[in-house]
N, C-alpha and C positions, 0 to 999 in steps of 0.2 A: 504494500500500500504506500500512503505518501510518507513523505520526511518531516523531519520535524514534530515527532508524534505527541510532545507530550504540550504543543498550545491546543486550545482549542477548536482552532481554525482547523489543523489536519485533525482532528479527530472528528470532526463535521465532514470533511470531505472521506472520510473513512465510510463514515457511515452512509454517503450519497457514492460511493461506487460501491459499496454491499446492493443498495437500491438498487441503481443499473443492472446488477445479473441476476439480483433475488426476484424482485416484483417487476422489472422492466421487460427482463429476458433478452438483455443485450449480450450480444457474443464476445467472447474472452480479448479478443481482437480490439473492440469496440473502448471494451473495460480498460483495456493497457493502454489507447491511445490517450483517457480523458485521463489515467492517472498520470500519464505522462504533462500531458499540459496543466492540470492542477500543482503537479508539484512543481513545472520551471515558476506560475505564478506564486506558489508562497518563495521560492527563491528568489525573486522579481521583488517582491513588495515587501514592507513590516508588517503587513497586516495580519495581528496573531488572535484575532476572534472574527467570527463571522458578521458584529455589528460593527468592527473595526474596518471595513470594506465601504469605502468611502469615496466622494469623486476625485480626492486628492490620489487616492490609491488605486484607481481605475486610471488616470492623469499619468503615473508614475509608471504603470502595465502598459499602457499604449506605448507611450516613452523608450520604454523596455525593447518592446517589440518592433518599435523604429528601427532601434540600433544596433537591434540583435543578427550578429554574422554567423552564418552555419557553419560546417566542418567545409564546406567550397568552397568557402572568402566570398560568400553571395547573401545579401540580405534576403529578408524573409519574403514572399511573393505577397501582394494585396490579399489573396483568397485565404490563403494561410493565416495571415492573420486574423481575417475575420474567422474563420474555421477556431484559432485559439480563443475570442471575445466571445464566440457562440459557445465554447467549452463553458465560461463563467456566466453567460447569463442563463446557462441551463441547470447550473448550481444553483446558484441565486434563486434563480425560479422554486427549485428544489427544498432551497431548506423557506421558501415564503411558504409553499403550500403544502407542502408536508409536514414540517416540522414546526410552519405557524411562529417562524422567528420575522423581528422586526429587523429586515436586511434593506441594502441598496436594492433600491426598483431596477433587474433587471431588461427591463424597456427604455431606461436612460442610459444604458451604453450602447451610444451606437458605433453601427459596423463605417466601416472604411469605404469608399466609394472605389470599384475597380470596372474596371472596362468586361464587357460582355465576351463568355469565352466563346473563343474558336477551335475547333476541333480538328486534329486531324484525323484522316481518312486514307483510307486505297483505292484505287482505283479498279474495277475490273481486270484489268488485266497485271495490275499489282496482284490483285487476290489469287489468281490464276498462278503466277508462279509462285506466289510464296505456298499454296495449297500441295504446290506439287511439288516442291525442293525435297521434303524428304525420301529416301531410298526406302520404297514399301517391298523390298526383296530381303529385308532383316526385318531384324525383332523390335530395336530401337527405332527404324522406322517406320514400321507398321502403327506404336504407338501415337507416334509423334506428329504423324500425318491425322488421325486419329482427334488428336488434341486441337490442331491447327484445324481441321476439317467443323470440330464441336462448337467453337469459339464463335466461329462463322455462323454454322447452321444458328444456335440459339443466341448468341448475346452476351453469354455467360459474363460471370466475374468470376477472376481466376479463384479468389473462395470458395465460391460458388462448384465451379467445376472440379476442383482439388476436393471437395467433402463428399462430390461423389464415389458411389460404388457400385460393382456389377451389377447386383437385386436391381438399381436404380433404373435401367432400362428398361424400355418397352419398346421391341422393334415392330410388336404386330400394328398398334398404335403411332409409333413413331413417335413417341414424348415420352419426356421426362418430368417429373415433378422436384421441381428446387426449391429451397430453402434459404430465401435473401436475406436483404438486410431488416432486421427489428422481425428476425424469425418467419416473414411473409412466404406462404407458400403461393408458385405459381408454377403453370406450366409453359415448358417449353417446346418446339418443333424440331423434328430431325429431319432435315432433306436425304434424298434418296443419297446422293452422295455419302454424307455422312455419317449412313446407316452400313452401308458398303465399307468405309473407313473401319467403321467401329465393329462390326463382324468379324473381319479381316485380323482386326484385333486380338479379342476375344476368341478367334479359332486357333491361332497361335499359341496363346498363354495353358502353359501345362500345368498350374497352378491353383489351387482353391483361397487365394486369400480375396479378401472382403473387397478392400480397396480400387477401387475402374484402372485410376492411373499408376501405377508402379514402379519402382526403380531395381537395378541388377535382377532383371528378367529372368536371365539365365542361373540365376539362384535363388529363386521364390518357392518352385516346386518341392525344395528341399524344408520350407518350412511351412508349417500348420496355422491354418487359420486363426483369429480374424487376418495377422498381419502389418499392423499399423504400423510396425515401422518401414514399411516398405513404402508408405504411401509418398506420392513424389508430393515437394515441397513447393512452398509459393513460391522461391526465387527457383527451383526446379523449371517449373514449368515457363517462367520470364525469359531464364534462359535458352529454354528449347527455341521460340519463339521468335529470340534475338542470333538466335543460329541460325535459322533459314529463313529469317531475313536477309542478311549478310550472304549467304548460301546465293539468294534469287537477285540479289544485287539490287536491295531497297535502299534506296540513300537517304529515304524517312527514316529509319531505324524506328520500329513501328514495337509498340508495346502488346503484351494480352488487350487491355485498354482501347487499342487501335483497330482491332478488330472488335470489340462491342462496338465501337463508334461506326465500324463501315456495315457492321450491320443492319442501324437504325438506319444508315444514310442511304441505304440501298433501297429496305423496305418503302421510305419517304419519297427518295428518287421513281421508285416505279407505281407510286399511284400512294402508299399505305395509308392508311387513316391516322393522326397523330398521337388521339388516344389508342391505338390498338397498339402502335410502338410502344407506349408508354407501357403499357399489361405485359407486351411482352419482355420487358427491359425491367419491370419490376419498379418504376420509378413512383415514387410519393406523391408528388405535383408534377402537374403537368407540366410546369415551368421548368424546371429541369428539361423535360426532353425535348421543348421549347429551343434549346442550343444546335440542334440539329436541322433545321431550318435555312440557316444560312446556305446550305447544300441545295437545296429544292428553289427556294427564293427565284437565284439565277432562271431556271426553268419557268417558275409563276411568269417572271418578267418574258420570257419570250411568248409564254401563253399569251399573254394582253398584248402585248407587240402581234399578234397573228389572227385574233382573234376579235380583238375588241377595236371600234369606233370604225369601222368600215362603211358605214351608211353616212 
């Protein structure tokens, strides 16, 4: 948990990330990130009780986070820090109506003004070779095609995908049911491709353990289920990823990320409904998937160019 255990202040925020996994059902992920920003602001500020949270002491955290340099000699990005101010007004929020203390109005700190994000994307025939950079005549790349193939079909988040397991599939169907963020189930679509990928797979693997994605293939069979440690990791799969990128000669250098994003932007580009992106991307507000827009725009603009004021 956080540092500084014995003011008041960390043992309030003790008790507001018990909250997050006990009654929220926030993922361990989730839990490490906020204790992570909770504790750089009690490092940040004196403020050693939760009434002690004051606008001198919000003054003093922004302050903070101006001038704060990371381990790349690059200050902090506009989002980031709002991302950290939104960590503390959801404390704040937390101990007003939970725990019914007289705290700073988390609605009086406000966030940072930053420019509307731009996303990147692949193009068609970016997707095309990097689909097919790996060698599906081995083991490692049977998988790997497999993963790159999944990302695409559904949207996935590398979590997302990484927490899958065998059981998880449904080829007669073609979906899958995932497990996002704040626990939301929803489903996803496998294209025929993808279903081909992930067979392909799975008829390969001489193995019974639990896990979809796996590492040292060639020595799995030798251990007994479930298997978790086998299960490939999140910077695992980043890497694969960032390999046959390089592989297909992307000079984007394209994240897991990168391919959620081409696949809202594909859906959108050939017709999709914006809410149904959204369902399938799993997003909370529509506004969010609202960034993916800028893709289609250009197209809107030629519609009205071809279509409209001709009379």
């Amino acid at each position: 948990m956080v540092k500084k255990s014995s003011s008041p202040l960390a043992k309030a925020i003790d008790r507001y990330l018990m909250y997050l996994g006990s009654e929220l059902g926030k993922s361990p992920l989730t839990v490490e990130s906020y204790t992570r920003q909770l504790n750089d602001f009690l490092r940040a500020t004196n403020a050693k009780s939760p009434a002690g949270i004051n606008r001198r002491v919000i003054q003093e955290y922004k302050q903070y986070l101006h001038s704060y340099i990371d381990d790349r000699k690059k200050p902090l990005k506009v989002r980031t820090k709002n991302y950290r101010l939104t960590v503390l007004r959801t404390f704040l929020r937390y101990l007003l109506q939970e725990e019914e203390l007289d705290v700073y109005p988390p609605d009086r700190i406000t966030r940072l003004k930053e420019e509307q994000r731009r996303v990147k994307i692949l193009h068609t025939e970016e997707i095309h070779r990097l689909l097919s950079a790996p060698d599906s005549t081995t083991k490692n790349g049977k998988r790997d095609q497999a993963i790159l193939g999944l990302f695409f079909s559904t949207g996935m988040r590398v979590s997302e995908l990484r927490s899958l397991n065998c059981r998880d599939l449904n080829f007669q169907t073609q979906e899958i049911s995932v497990r996002g963020k704040r626990g939301k189930i929803r489903v996803v679509f496998l294209s025929d491709n993808a279903v081909k990928s992930l067979q392909s797979y799975l008829d390969m693997r001489d193995d019974k353990l639990i896990p979809l994605f796996i590492r040292h293939l060639s020595q799995a069979h030798m251990t007994a289920p479930p298997g978790e440690e086998y299960r490939l990791s999140r910077i695992g799969i980043y890497n694969i990823v960032k390999k046959y990128a390089l592989q297909a000669g992307l000079v984007t250098s394209p994240s897991p990320h990168t391919l959620r994003h081409s696949f809202a932007t594909d859906l959108l580009s050939n017709g999709a409904d914006l809410r149904a992106v959204q369902e399938m991307l799993g997003h909370k507000d529509l506004s969010t998937t609202q960034i993916y827009t800028h893709v289609t725009n250009p197209q809107l603009k030629e519609i009205h160019r071809k279509f409209h004021g001709k009379r």
